[in-house]
C-alpha positions in Angstrom: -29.9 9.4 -0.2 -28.7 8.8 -3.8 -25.3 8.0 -4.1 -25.2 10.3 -7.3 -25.6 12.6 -4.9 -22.1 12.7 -3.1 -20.1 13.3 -6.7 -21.2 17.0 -6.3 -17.8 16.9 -4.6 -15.2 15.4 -6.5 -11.4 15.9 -5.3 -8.7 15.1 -7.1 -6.8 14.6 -4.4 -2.7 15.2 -3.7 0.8 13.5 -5.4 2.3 10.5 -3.1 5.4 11.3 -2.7 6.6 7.4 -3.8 3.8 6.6 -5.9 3.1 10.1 -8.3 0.5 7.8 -9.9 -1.3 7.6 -6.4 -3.5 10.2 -4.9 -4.0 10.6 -1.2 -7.2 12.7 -1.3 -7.5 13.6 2.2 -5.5 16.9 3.5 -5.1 15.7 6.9 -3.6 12.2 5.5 -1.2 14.2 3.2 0.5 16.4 5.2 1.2 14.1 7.8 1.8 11.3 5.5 3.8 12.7 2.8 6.4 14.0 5.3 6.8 10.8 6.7 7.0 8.9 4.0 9.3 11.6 1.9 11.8 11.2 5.2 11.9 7.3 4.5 12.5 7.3 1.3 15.6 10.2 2.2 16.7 7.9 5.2 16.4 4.6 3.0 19.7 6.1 1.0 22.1 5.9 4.1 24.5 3.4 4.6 23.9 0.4 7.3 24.7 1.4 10.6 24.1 5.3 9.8 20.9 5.8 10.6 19.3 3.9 7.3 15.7 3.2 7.2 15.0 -0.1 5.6 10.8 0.2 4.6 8.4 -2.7 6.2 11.6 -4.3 7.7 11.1 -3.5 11.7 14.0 -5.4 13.0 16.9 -4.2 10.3 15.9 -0.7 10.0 18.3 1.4 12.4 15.9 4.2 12.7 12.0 4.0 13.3 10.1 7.0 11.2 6.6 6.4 11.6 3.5 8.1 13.3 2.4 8.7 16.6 0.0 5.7 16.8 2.2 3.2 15.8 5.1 3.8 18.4 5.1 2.8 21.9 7.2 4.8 23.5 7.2 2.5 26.7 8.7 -0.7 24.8 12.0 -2.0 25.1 12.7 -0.7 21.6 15.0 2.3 22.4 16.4 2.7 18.6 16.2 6.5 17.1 12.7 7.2 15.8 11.1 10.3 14.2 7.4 10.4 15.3 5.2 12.5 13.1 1.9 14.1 14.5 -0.1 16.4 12.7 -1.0 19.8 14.2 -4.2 21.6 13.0 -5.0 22.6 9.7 -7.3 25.5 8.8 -8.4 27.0 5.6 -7.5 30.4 4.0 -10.3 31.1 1.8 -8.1 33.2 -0.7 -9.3 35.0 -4.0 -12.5 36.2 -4.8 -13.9 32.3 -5.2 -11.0 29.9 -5.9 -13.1 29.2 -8.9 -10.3 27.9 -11.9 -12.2 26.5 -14.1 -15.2 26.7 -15.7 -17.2 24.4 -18.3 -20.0 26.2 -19.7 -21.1 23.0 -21.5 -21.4 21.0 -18.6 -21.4 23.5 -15.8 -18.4 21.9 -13.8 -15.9 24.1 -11.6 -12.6 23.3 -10.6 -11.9 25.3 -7.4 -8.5 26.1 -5.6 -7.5 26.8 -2.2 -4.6 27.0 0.0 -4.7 25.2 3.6 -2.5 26.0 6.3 -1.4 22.7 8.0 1.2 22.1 11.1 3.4 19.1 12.1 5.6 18.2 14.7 8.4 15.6 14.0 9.6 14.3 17.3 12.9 13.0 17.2 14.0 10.5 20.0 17.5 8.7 21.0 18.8 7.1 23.8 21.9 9.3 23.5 20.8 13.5 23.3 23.8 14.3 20.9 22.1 12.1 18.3 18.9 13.1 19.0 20.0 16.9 18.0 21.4 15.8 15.2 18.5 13.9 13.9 16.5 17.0 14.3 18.8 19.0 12.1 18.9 16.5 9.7 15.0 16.7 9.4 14.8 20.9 9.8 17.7 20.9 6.5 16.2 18.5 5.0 12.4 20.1 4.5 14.0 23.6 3.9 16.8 22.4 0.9 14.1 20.1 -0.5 11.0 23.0 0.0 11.1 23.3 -4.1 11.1 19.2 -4.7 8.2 18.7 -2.3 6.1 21.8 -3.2 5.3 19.4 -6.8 3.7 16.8 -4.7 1.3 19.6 -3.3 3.3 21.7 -0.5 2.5 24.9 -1.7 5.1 26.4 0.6 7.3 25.5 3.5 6.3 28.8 6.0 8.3 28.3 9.0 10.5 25.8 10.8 11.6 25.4 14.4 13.4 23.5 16.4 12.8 22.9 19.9 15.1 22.2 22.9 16.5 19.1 23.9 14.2 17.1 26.5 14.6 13.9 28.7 11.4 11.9 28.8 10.6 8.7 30.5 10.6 5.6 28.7 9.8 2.4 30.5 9.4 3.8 34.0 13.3 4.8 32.9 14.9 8.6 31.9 16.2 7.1 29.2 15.4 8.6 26.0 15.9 12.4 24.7 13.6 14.2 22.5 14.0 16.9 20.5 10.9 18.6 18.3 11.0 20.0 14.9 7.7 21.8 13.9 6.8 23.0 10.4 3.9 24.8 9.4 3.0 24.6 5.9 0.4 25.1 3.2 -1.1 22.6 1.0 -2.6 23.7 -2.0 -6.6 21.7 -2.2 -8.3 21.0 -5.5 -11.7 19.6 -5.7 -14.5 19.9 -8.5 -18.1 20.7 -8.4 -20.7 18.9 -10.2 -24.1 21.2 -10.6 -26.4 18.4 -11.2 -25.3 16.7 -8.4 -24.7 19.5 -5.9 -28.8 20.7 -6.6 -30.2 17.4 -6.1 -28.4 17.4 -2.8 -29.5 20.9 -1.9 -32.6 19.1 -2.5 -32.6 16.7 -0.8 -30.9 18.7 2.6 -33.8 20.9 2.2 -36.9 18.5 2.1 -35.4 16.8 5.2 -34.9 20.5 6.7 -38.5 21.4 6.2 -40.1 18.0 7.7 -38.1 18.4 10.4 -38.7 22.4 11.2 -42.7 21.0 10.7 -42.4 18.4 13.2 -40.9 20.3 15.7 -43.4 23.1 15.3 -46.5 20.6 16.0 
């Protein structure tokens, strides 16, 4: 297949929270990432000793806040940690087409469409008073900020909720308390269409579709 034929597609792709002048095309690597990283950056402004993130510095940082894959909850690391993981994420389909722009010289569409997206920010401590508190830390800080972060592509903040306090295992131990902050949000997609592109693909799908509806019928 052409490789002209994949820009039929084009998405701009969403606002780093950090870097503006970064995009992080894929929705499933924005929501999850963009929480994360805009809860560093929040954390990164306490004091020493208080719960301060310190970025790509392991051993200083007093509080872990990364995602799901890259903690091990059975280490001997039993510092405070938020764990992100992303929920599912589903599309709404809104408007007649989501078609906002048109180039009639060119033919090219810019489309729009809100996704609905879920995540879960797990926040562990070895002490269950602290644990609370870094959950509603996390559940303020996502509904003060809803405005600030809704310009780096989270159309809206829909719903918080915190869950109970839990004691999990750790280490074969009962040593660490979580407690769970879910959001659900929507994320605003943007992508662009190229016609030339797009009907050499059709194309393309088609001619493979036919030879293989002809083989199977032999």
């Amino acid at each position: 297949m052409s490789s002209t034929s994949w820009n039929m597609y084009r998405p701009p792709g969403h606002k780093s929270v950090d870097k503006p002048g970064e995009k992080i095309e894929m929705v499933t690597t924005f929501v999850k990432n963009n929480a994360l990283r805009f809860l560093q950056i929040v954390y990164s402004q306490r004091s020493s000793g208080d719960l301060k993130y310190i970025h790509n510095d392991e051993e200083a940082t007093d509080i872990r806040i990364t995602d799901n894959h890259a903690y091990q909850l059975d280490s001997n690391d039993k510092r405070p940690a938020i764990i992100g993981v992303r929920g599912s994420i589903s599309w709404n389909n809104i408007g007649i087409s989501g078609l906002q722009n048109l180039d009639l010289k060119t033919g090219q569409e810019k489309r729009t469409d809100l996704m609905n997206g879920s995540l879960t920010l797990n926040c562990l401590s070895s002490v269950g008073v602290e644990a609370e508190r870094i959950a509603s830390d996390v559940f303020n800080l996502f509904k003060v900020f809803k405005n600030t972060l809704r310009k780096f592509g989270f159309f809206t903040v829909r719903s918080m909720t915190i869950g109970p306090e839990q004691l999990i295992e750790a280490s074969g131990e009962a040593d660490l308390f979580l407690v769970s902050v879910m959001v659900q949000c929507q994320v605003q997609d943007r992508w662009m269409l190229e016609p030339k592109s797009a009907a050499e693909l059709r194309e393309i799908v088609l001619e493979n579709l036919t030879e293989d509806m002809t083989v199977s019928g032999k």
